[in-house]
N, C-alpha and C positions, 0 to 999 in steps of 0.2 A: 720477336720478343719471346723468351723464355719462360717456359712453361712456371715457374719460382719468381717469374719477375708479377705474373697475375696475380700469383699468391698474395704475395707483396702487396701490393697494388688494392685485391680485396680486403686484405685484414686495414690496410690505412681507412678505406672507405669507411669500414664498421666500427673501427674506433671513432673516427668522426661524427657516425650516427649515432652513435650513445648521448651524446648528451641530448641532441634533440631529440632521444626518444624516451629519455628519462623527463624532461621538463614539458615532454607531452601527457606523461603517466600523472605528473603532478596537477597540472591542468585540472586532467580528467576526474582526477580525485579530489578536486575543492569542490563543498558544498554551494552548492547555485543556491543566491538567495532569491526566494520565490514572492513573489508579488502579493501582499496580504491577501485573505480570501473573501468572501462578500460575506461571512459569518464574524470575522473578526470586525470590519467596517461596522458591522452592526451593533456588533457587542460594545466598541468602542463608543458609537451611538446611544446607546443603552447607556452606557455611563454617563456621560456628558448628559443627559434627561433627569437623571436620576440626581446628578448636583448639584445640577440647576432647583429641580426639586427640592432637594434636600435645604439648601440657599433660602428658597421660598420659604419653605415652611418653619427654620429657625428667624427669618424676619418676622412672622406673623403668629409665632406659638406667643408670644406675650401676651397678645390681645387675648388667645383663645384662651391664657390662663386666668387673666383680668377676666372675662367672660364666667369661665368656673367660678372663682370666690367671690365675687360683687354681683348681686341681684339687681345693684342700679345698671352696672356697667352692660348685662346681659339684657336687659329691658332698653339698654338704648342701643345696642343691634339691632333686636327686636325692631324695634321700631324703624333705624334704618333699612333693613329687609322689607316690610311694609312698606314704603318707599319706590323700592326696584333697587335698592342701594344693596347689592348680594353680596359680593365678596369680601374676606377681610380686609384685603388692602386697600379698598374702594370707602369702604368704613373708617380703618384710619385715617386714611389721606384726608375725606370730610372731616372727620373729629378734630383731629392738628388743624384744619383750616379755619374751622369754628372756633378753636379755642383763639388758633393767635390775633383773628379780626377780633375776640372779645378785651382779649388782654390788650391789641394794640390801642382799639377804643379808650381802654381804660385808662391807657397811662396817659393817651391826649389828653384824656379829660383833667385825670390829675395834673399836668403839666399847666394846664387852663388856670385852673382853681389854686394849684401852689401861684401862681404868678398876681391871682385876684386876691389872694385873701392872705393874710399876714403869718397865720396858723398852718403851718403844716400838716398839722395832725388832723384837722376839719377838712383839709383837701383828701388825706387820703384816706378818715371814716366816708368822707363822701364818695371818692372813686371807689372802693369797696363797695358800698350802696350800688352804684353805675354795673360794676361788675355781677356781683347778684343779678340784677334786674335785666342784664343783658341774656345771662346764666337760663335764667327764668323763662324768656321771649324766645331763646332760640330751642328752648325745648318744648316748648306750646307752638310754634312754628312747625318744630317737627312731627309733633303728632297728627296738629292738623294737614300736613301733606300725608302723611299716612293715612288720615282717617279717608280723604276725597282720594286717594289711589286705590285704596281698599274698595270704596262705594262705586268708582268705576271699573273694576274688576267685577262688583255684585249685576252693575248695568249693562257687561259687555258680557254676562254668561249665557242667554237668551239667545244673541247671533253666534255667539260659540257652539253651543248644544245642538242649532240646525245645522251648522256646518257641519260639527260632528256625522250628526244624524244621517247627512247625504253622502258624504265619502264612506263611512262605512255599508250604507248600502250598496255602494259601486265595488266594495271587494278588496279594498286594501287593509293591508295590517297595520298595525296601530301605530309602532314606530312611524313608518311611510305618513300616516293618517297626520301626525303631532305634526311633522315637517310641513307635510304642504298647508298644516292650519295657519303656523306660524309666516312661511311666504306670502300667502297670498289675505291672510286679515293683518297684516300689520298696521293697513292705514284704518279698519273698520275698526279694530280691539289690537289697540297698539299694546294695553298693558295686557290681557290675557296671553298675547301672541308673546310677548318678552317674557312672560314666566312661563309658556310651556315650551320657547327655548331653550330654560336651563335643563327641563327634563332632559331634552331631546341632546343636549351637550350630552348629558352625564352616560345615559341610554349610549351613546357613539361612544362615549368613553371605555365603556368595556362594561357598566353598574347593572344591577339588574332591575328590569324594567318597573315592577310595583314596588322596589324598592326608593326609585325616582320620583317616581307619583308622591308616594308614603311623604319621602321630604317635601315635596311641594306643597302640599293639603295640609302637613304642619305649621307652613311658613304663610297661612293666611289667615285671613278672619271674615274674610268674604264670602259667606254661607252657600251660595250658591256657585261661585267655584270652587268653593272648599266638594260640596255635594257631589259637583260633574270629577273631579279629580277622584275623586272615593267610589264613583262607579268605574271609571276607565280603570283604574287598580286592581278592582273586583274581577272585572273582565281580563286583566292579564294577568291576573291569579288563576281561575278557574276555567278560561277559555269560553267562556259561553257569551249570548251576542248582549248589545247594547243598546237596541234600538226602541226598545219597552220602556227600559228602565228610563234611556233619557226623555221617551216622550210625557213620564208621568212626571219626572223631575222639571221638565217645559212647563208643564200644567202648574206645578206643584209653583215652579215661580213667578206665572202669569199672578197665579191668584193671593199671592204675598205681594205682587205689586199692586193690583189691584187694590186689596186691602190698606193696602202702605196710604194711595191715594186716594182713597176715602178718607182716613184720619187724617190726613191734607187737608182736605175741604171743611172736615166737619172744626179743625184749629180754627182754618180760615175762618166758619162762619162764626165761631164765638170771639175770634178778635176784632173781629167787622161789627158786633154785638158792644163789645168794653169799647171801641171809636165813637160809635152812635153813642153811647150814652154820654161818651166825656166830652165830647166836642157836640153832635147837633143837640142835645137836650138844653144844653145852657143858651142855643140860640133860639131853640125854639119858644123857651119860658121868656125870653127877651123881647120876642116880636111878640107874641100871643099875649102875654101880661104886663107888656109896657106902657101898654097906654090906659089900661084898667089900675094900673102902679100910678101912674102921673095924674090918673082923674081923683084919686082916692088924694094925695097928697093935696092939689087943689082944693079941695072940699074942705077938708082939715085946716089947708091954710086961711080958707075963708069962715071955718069956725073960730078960730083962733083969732078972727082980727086983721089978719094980712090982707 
């Protein structure tokens, strides 16, 4: 083979390799798409949070504007919260539920009364009446769950305050401290342990710690956990200990029980006082003067003639 026949020979070869070596250059030159990174995952996280959020809080901004302009409607949170009843949605959900048992009542009854009575208008001044009086019942219902949930928050502050007392002796921070109160007294103080859970949410939440407190000591009326919640605050405000303070506050509600049950006793003894008089005195004048009563009427009847 002749030396121009190589020649030959090589230029075919490299024509041939051109194009694979152009549609390799292209290849090379396409951007590789890259697999998201764990910031965007998050970010993307982040928003989806933030929706859902947003979602939330345009469901439940009515209530809290109802809340703002109605003193009634704000006093019956109020009172729901008193309860254990915390969140908004937990509060409507109840409300709507109360209303429609009252409304559904209502039109049974009216449906009742249009069928018994010939008057329309008598059945439903009366189901109106029914509706009221329901209106009425379930908000004196309410309070009074409020008031015996309050009073045993006031009864479970005593075993709170030594619990207290003894974990923070052993060394833990107060976060820590809230947590294990709420684990392990949930069966001794179910309701103290339930409200120093929402701190302890909020606290994990990211809020700041006597900022937590702050709301919780608002949201009661039970003196004495209102008291222990206003010194834990104190102390993570200012860092200093708490072991004084609660044991004077211990004291300080022994002797407000203490007292509590003496004006117990001393009711007791003046209604056990108004019993004896209205019940044994009429019996006693009966046994003691009845036959001094029946001897005098004899005599009498035998002056008279009888």
């Amino acid at each position: 083979m002749e030396s121009w026949h190589l020649l030959i020979l090589a230029c075919l070869v490299m024509i041939g390799a051109v194009p694979a070596l152009l549609m390799a250059s292209r290849v090379e030159e396409q951007p590789k798409v890259a697999p998201p990174a764990p910031h965007k995952q998050q970010r993307a996280l982040e928003k989806t949070v933030r929706r859902k959020r947003a979602l939330q809080g345009m469901q439940l901004e009515p209530w809290k504007q109802l809340r703002r302009q109605y003193q009634s409607i704000d006093e019956l949170a109020r009172q729901f919260r008193y309860c254990g009843i915390n969140s908004a949605a937990e509060q409507t959900r109840h409300l709507i539920i109360a209303l429609g048992s009252a409304l559904l009542i209502t039109l049974c009854v009216w449906a009742v009364l249009l069928s018994a009575m010939s008057s329309a208008v008598n059945a439903t001044l009366y189901s109106a009446a029914t509706l009221i009086t329901l209106l009425i019942a379930m908000n004196r219902t309410l309070k009074s769950r409020a008031g015996r949930r309050q009073q045993a928050l006031e009864d479970e502050s005593l075993m709170l305050i030594q619990s207290t007392r003894m974990l923070w002796r052993v060394g833990l921070s107060m976060p820590k401290t809230l947590a294990i109160l709420c684990d392990e007294l949930r069966h001794l103080t179910p309701n103290a342990a339930s409200e120093l859970r929402i701190a302890v949410k909020r606290i994990d939440a990211g809020q700041a710690q006597d900022d937590a407190l702050q709301e919780l000591s608002n949201n009661t009326v039970a003196e004495g956990f209102r008291e222990y919640l206003i010194i834990l605050r104190q102390e993570s405000a200012s860092g200093g200990g708490i072991d004084a303070a609660l044991q004077e506050l211990y004291e300080v509600l022994q002797s407000r029980r203490k007292t509590g049950l003496q004006e117990m006793v001393s009711k007791t003894s003046a209604n056990m006082s108004i019993v004896m008089m209205l019940m044994m005195f009429p019996s006693l004048i009966i046994v003691i003067g009845g036959p001094g009563f029946i001897a005098i009427s004899k005599a009498l009847a035998t002056l008279n003639g009888g």
